[in-house]
SEMI-693016 format. One record per residue (C-alpha): residue in one letter; y, z, x. Coordinates in steps of 0.2 Angstrom, whole numbers, padded with zeros to 4 digits, always signed. Layout:
BEGIN
AYZX ...
***
This chain:
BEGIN
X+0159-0318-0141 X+0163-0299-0135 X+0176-0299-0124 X+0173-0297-0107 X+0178-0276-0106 X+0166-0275-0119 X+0152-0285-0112 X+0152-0275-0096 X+0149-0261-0104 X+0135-0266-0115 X+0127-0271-0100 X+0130-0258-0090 X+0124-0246-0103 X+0109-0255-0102 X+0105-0252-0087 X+0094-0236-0083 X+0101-0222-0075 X+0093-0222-0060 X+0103-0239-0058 X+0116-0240-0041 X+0131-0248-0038 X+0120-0264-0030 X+0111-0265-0047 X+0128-0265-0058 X+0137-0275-0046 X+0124-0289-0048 X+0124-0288-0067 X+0142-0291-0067 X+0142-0304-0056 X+0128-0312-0067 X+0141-0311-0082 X+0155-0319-0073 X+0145-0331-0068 X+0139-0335-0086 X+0157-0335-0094 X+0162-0348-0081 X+0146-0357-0085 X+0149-0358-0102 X+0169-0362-0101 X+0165-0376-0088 X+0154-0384-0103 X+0166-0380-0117 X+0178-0389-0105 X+0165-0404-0100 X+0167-0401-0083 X+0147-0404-0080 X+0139-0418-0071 X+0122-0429-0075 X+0106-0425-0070 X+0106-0440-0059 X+0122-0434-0051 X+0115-0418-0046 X+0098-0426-0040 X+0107-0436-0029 X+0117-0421-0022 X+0103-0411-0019 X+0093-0425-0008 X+0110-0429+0001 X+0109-0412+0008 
***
């Protein structure tokens, strides 16, 4: 996995030049939220499907 100065980067680059500061903001976010994502699971800090069902019809 890039590390995480690296990966910004690559994104951004990515991005075409007419992008604004909303537009690059957004992918990062996007990245962070991946990362975390993926360390929760590596962790096993997840929930079952039927956990989440039931915490989405309690709301």
């Amino acid at each position: 996995m890039e590390n995480l100065k690296q990966e910004a980067i690559n994104a951004i680059s990515k991005l075409p030049d007419s992008a604004d500061i909303d537009e690059i903001m957004y992918r990062l976010y996007v990245i962070d939220k991946v990362r975390k994502g993926r360390e929760a699971v590596e962790q096993g800090d997840t929930i079952s499907i039927e956990e989440l069902k039931r915490e989405i019809e309690s709301r």
